[in-house]
mmJSON file of the N, C-alpha and C atoms, coordinates in Angstrom:
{"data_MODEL":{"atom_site":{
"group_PDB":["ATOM","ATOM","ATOM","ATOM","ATOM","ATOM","ATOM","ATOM","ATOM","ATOM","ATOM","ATOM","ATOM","ATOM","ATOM","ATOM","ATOM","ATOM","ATOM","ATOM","ATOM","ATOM","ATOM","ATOM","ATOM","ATOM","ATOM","ATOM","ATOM","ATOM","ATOM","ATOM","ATOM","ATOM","ATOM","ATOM","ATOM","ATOM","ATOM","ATOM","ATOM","ATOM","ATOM","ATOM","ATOM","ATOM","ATOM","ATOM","ATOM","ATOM","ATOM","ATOM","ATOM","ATOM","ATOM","ATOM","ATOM","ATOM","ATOM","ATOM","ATOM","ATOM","ATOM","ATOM","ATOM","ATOM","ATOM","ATOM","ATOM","ATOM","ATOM","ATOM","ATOM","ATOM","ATOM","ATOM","ATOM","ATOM","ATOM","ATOM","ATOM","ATOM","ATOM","ATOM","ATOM","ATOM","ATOM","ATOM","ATOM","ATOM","ATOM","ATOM","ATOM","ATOM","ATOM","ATOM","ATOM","ATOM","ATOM","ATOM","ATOM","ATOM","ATOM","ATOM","ATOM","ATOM","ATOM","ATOM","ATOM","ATOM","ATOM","ATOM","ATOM","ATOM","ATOM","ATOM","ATOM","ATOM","ATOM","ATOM","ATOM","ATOM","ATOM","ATOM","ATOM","ATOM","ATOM","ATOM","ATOM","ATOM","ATOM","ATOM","ATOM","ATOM","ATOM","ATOM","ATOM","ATOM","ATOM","ATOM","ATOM","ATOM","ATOM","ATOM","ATOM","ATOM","ATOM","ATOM","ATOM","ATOM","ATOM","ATOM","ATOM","ATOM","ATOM","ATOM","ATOM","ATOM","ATOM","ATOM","ATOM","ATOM","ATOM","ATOM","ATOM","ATOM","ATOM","ATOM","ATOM","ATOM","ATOM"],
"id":[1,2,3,4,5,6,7,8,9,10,11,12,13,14,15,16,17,18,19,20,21,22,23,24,25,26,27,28,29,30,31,32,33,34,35,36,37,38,39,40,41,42,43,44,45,46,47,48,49,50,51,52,53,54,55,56,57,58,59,60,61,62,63,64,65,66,67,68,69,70,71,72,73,74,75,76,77,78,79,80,81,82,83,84,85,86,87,88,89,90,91,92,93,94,95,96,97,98,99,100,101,102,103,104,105,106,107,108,109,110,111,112,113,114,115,116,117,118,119,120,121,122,123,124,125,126,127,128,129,130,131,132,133,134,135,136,137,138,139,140,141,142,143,144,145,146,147,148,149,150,151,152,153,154,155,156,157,158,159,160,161,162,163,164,165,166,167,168,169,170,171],
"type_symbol":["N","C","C","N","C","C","N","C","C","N","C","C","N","C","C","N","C","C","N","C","C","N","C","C","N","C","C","N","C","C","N","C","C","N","C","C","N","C","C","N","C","C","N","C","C","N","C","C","N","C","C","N","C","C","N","C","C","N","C","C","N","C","C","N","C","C","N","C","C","N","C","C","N","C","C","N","C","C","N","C","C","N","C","C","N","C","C","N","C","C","N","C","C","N","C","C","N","C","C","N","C","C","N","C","C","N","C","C","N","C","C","N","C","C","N","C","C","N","C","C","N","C","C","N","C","C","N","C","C","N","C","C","N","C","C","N","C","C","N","C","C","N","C","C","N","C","C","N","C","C","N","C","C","N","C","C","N","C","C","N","C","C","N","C","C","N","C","C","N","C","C"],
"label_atom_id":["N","CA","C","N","CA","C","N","CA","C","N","CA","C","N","CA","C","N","CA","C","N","CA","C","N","CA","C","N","CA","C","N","CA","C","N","CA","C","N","CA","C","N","CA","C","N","CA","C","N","CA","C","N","CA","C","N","CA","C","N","CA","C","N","CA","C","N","CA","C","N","CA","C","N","CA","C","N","CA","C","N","CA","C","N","CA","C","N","CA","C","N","CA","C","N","CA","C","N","CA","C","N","CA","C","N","CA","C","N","CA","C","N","CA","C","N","CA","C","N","CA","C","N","CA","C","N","CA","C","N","CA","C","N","CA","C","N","CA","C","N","CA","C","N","CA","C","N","CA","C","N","CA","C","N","CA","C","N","CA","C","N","CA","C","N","CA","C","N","CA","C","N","CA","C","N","CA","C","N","CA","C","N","CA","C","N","CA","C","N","CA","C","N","CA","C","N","CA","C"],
"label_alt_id":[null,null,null,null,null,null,null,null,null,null,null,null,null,null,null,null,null,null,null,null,null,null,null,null,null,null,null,null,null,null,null,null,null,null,null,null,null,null,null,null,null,null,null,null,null,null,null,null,null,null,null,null,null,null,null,null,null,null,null,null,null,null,null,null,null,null,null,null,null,null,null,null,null,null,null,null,null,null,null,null,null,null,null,null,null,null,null,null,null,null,null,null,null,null,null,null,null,null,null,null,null,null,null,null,null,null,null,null,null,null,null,null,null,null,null,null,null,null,null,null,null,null,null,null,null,null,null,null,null,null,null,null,null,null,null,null,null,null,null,null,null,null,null,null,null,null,null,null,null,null,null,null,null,null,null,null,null,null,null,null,null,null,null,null,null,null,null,null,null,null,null],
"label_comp_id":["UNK","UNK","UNK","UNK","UNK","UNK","UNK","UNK","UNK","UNK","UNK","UNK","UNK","UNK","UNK","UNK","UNK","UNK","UNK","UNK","UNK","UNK","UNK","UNK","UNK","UNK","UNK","UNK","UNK","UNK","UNK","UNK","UNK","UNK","UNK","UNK","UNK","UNK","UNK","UNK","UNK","UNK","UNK","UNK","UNK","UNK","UNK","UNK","UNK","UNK","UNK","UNK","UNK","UNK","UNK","UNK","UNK","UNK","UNK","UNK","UNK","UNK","UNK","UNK","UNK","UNK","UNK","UNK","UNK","UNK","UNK","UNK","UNK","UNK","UNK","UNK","UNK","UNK","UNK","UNK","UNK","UNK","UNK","UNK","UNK","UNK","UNK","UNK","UNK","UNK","UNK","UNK","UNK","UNK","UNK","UNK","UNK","UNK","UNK","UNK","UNK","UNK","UNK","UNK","UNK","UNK","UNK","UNK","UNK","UNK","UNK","UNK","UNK","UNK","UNK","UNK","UNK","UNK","UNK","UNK","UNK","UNK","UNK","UNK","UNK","UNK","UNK","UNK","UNK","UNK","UNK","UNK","UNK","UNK","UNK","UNK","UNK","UNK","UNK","UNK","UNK","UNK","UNK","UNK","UNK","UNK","UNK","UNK","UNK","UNK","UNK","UNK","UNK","UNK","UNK","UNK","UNK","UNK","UNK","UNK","UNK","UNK","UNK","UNK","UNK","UNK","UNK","UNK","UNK","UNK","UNK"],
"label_asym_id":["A","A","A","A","A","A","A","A","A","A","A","A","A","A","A","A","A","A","A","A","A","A","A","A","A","A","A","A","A","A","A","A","A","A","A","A","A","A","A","A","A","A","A","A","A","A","A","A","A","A","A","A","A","A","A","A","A","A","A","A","A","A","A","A","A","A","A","A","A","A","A","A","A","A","A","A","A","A","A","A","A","A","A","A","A","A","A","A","A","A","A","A","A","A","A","A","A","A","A","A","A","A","A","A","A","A","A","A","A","A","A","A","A","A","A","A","A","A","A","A","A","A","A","A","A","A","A","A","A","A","A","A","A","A","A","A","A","A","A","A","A","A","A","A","A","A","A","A","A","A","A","A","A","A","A","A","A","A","A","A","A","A","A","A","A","A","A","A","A","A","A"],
"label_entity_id":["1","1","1","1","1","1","1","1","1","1","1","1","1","1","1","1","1","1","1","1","1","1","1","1","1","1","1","1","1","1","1","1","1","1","1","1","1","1","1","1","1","1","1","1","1","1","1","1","1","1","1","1","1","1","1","1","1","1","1","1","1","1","1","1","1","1","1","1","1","1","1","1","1","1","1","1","1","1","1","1","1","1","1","1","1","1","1","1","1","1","1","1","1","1","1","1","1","1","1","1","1","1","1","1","1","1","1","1","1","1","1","1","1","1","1","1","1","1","1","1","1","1","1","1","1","1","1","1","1","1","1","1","1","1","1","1","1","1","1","1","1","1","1","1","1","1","1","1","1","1","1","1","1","1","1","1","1","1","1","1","1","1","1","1","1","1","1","1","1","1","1"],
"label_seq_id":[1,1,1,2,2,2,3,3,3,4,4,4,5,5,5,6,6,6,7,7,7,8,8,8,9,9,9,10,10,10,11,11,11,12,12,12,13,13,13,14,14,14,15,15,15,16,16,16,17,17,17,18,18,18,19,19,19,20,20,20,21,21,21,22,22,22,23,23,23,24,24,24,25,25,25,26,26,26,27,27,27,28,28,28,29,29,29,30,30,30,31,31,31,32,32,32,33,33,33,34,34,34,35,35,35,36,36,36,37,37,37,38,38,38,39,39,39,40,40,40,41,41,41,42,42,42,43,43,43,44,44,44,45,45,45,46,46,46,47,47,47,48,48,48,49,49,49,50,50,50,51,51,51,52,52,52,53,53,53,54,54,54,55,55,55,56,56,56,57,57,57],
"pdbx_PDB_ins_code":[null,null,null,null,null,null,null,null,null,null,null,null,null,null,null,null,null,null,null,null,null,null,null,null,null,null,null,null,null,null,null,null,null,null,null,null,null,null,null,null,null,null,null,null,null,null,null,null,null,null,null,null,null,null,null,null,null,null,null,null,null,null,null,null,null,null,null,null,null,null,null,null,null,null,null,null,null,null,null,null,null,null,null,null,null,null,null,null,null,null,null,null,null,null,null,null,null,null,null,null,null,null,null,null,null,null,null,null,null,null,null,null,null,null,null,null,null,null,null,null,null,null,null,null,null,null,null,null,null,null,null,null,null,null,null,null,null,null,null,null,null,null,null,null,null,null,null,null,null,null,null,null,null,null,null,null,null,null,null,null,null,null,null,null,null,null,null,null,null,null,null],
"Cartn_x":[82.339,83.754,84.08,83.349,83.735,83.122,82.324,81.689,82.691,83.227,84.305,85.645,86.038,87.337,86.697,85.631,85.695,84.888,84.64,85.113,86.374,87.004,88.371,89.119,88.656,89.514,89.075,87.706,87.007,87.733,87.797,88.862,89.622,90.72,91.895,92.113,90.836,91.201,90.698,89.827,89.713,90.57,91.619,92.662,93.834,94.11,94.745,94.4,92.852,92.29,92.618,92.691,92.797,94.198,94.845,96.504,97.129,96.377,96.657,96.351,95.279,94.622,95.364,95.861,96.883,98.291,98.892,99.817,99.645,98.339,98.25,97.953,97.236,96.963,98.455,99.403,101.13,102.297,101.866,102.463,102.134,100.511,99.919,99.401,99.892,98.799,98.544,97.67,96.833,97.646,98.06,98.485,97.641,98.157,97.525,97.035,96.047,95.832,95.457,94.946,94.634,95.742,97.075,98.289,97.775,98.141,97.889,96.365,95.288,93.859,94.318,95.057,95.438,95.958,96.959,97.6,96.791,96.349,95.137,94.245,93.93,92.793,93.427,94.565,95.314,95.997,96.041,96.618,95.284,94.006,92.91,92.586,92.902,92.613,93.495,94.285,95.403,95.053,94.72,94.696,93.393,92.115,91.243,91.118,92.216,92.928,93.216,94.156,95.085,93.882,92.949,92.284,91.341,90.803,89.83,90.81,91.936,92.95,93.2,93.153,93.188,91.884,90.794,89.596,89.641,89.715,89.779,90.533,91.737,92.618,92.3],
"Cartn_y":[115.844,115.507,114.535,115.03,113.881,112.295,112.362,111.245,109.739,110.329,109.996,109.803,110.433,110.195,109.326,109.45,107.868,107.127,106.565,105.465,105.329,106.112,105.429,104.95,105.458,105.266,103.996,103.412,102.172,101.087,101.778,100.512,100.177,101.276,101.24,100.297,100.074,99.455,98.136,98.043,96.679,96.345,96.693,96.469,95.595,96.877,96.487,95.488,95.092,93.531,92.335,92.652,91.295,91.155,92.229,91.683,91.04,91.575,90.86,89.308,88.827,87.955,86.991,87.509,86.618,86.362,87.656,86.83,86.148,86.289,85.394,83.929,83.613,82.243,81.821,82.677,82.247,82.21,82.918,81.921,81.419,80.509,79.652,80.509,81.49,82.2,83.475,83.971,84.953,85.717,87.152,88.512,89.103,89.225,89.591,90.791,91.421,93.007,92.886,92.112,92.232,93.447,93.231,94.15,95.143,95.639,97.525,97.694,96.829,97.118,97.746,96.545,96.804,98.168,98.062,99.51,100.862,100.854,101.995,102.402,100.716,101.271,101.919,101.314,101.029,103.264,103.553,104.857,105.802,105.267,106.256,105.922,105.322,105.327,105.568,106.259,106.421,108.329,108.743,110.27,110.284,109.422,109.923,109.845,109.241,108.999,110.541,110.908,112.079,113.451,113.458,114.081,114.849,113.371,113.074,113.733,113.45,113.891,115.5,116.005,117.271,118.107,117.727,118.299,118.301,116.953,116.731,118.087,118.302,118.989,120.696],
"Cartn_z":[87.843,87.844,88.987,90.174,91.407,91.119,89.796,90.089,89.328,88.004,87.475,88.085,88.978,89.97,90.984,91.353,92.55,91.743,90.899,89.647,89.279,89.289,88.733,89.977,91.29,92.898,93.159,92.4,92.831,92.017,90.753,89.455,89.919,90.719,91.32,92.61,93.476,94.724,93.872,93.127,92.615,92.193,91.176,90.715,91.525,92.982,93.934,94.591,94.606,95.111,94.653,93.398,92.598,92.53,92.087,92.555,93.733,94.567,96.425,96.047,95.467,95.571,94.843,93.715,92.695,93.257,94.072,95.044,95.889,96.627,97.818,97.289,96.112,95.38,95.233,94.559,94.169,95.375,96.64,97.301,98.502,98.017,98.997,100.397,101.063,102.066,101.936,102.512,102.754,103.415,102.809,103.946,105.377,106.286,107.039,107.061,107.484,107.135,109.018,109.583,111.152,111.639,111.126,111.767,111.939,110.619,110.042,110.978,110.857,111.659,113.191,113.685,114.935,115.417,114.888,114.897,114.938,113.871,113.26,114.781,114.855,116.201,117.855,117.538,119.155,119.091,118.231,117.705,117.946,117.129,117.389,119.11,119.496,121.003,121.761,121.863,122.633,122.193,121.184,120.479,121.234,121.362,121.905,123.5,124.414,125.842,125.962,124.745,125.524,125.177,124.219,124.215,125.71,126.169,127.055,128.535,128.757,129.286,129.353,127.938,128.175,128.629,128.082,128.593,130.1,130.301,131.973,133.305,132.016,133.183,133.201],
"occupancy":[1.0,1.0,1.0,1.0,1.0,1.0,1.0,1.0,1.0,1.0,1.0,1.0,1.0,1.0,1.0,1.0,1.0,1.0,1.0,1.0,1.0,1.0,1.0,1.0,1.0,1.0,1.0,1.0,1.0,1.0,1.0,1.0,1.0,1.0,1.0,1.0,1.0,1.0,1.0,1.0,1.0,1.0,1.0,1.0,1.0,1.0,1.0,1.0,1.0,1.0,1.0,1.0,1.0,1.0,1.0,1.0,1.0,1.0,1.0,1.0,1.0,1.0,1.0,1.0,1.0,1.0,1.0,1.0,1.0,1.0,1.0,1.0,1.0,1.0,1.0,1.0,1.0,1.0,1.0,1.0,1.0,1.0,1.0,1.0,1.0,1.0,1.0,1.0,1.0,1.0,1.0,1.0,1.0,1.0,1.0,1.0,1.0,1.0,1.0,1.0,1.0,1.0,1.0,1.0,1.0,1.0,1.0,1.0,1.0,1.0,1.0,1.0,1.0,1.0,1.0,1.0,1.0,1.0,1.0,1.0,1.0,1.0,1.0,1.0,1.0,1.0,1.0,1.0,1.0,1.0,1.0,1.0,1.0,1.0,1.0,1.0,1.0,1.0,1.0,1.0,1.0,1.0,1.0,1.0,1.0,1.0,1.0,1.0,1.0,1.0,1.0,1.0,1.0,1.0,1.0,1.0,1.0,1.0,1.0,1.0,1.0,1.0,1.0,1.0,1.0,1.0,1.0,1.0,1.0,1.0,1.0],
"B_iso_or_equiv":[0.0,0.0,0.0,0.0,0.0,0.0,0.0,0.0,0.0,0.0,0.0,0.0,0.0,0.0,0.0,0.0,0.0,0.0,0.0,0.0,0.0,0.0,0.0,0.0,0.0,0.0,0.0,0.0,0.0,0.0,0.0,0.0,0.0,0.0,0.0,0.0,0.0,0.0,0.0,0.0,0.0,0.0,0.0,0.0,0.0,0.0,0.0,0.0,0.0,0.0,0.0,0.0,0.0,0.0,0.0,0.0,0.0,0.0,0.0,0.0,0.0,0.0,0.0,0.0,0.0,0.0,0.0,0.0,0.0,0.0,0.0,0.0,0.0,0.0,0.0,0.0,0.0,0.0,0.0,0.0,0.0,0.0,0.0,0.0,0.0,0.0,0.0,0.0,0.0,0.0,0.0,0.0,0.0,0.0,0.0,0.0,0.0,0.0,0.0,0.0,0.0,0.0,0.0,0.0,0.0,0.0,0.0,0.0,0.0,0.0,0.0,0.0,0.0,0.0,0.0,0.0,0.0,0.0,0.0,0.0,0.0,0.0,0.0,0.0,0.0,0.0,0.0,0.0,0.0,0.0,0.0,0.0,0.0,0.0,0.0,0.0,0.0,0.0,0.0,0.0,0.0,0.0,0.0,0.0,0.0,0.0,0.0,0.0,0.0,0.0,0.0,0.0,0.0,0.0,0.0,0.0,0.0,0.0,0.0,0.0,0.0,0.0,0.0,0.0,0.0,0.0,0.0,0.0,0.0,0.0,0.0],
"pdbx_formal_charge":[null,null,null,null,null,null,null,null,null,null,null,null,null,null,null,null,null,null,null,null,null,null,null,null,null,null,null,null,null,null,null,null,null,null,null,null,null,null,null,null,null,null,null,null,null,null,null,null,null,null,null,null,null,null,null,null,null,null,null,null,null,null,null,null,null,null,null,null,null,null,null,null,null,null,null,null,null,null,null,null,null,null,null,null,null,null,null,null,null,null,null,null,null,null,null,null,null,null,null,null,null,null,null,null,null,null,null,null,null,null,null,null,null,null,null,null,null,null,null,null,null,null,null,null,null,null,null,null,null,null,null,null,null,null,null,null,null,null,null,null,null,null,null,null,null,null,null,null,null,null,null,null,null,null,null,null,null,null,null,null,null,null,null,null,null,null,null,null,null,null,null],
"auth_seq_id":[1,1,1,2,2,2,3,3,3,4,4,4,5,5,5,6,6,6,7,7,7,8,8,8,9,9,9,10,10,10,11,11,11,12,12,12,13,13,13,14,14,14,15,15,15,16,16,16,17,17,17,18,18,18,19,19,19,20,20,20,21,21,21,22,22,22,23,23,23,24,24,24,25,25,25,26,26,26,27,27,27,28,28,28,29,29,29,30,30,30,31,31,31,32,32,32,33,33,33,34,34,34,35,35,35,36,36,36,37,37,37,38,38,38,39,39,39,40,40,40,41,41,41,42,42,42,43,43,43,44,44,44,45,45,45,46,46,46,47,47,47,48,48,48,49,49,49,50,50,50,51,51,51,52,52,52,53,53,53,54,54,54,55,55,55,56,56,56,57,57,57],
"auth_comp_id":["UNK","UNK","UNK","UNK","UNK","UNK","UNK","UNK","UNK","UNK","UNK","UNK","UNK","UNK","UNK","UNK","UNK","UNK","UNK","UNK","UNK","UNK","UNK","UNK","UNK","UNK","UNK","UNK","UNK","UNK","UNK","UNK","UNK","UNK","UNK","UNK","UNK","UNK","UNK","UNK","UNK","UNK","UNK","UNK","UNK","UNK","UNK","UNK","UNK","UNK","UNK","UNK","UNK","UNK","UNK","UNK","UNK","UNK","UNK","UNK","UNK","UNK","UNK","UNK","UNK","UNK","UNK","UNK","UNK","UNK","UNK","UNK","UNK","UNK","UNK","UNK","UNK","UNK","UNK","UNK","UNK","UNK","UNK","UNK","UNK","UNK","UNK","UNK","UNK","UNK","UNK","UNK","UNK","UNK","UNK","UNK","UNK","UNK","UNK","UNK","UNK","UNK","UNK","UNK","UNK","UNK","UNK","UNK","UNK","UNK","UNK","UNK","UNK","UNK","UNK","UNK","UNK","UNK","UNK","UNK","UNK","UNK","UNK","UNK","UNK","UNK","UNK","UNK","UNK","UNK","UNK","UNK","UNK","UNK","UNK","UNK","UNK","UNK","UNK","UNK","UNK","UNK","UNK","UNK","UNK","UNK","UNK","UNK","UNK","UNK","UNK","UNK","UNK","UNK","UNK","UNK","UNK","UNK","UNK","UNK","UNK","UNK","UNK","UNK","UNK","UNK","UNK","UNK","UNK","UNK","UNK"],
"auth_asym_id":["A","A","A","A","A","A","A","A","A","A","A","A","A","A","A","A","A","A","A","A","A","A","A","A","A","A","A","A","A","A","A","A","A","A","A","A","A","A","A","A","A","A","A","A","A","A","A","A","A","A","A","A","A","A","A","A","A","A","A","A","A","A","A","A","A","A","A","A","A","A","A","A","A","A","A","A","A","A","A","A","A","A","A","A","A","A","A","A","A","A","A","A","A","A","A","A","A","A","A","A","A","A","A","A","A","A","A","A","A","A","A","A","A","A","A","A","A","A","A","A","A","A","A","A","A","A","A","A","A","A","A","A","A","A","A","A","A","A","A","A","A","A","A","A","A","A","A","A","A","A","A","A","A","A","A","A","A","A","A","A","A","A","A","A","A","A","A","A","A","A","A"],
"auth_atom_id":["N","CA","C","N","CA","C","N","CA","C","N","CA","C","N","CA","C","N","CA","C","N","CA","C","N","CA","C","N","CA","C","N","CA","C","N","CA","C","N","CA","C","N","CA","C","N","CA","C","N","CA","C","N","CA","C","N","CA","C","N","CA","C","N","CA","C","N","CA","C","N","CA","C","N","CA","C","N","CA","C","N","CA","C","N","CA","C","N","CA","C","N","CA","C","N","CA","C","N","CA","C","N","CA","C","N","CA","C","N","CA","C","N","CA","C","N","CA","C","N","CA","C","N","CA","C","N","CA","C","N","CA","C","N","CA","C","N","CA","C","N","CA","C","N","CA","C","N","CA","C","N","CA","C","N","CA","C","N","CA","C","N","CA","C","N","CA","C","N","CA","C","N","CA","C","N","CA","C","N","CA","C","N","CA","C","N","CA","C","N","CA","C","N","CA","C","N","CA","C"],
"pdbx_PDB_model_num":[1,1,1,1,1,1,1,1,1,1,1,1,1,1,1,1,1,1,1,1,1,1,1,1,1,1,1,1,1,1,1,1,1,1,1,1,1,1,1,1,1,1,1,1,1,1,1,1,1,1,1,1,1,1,1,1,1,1,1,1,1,1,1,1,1,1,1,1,1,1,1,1,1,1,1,1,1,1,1,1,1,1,1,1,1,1,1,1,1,1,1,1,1,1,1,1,1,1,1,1,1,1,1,1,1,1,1,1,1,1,1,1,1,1,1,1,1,1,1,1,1,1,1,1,1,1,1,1,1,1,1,1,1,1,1,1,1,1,1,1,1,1,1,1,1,1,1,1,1,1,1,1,1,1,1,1,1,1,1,1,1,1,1,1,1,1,1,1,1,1,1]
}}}
Protein backbone atom coordinates (compact mmCIF):
# COMPACT_ATOMS: atom_id res chain seq x y z
CA UNK A 1 0.00 0.00 0.00
CA UNK A 2 2.92 2.45 0.90
CA UNK A 3 4.35 1.77 -2.32
CA UNK A 4 1.33 3.12 -4.39
CA UNK A 5 0.87 6.33 -2.17
CA UNK A 6 4.48 7.54 -2.71
CA UNK A 7 3.81 7.07 -6.43
CA UNK A 8 1.05 9.02 -6.42
CA UNK A 9 3.07 11.82 -3.81
CA UNK A 10 5.79 11.61 -6.71
CA UNK A 11 2.93 12.29 -9.69
CA UNK A 12 1.86 14.93 -7.44
CA UNK A 13 5.18 16.91 -6.89
CA UNK A 14 5.78 16.35 -10.59
CA UNK A 15 2.64 17.72 -11.36
CA UNK A 16 3.34 20.67 -9.02
CA UNK A 17 6.80 20.99 -11.04
CA UNK A 18 5.61 21.39 -14.20
CA UNK A 19 2.96 23.84 -13.25
CA UNK A 20 5.68 26.13 -11.51
CA UNK A 21 7.51 25.81 -14.65
CA UNK A 22 4.59 26.83 -17.01
CA UNK A 23 4.08 29.90 -14.89
CA UNK A 24 7.45 30.78 -14.61
CA UNK A 25 7.83 30.41 -18.76
CA UNK A 26 4.25 32.86 -18.72
CA UNK A 27 5.52 35.41 -16.83
CA UNK A 28 9.14 35.53 -18.03
CA UNK A 29 10.99 34.78 -14.40
CA UNK A 30 11.79 32.23 -12.22
CA UNK A 31 10.20 32.09 -8.44
CA UNK A 32 12.49 32.23 -5.91
CA UNK A 33 12.48 29.26 -3.51
CA UNK A 34 16.18 30.62 -1.90
CA UNK A 35 13.46 32.53 0.63
CA UNK A 36 11.41 29.68 2.12
CA UNK A 37 15.31 27.73 2.05
CA UNK A 38 16.50 30.52 4.08
CA UNK A 39 14.08 30.63 6.55
CA UNK A 40 13.78 26.81 7.03
CA UNK A 41 17.53 26.84 7.82
CA UNK A 42 17.86 30.12 9.88
CA UNK A 43 14.69 28.39 12.21
CA UNK A 44 16.47 24.84 12.42
CA UNK A 45 19.36 26.75 13.83
CA UNK A 46 18.17 28.92 16.18
CA UNK A 47 15.88 25.42 17.72
CA UNK A 48 19.24 23.76 17.68
CA UNK A 49 21.02 27.24 19.66
CA UNK A 50 18.28 27.03 22.25
CA UNK A 51 18.59 23.37 22.49
CA UNK A 52 22.44 23.42 22.98
CA UNK A 53 21.53 26.25 25.54
CA UNK A 54 19.45 24.14 27.53
CA UNK A 55 21.76 21.20 27.92
CA UNK A 56 24.40 23.69 28.78
CA UNK A 57 22.50 25.09 31.79
Amino acid sequence: MMIPLGAGLLLLQGLAETLRCVICLREGHWSARLHDVEELEKQILEKAARERGEEAA
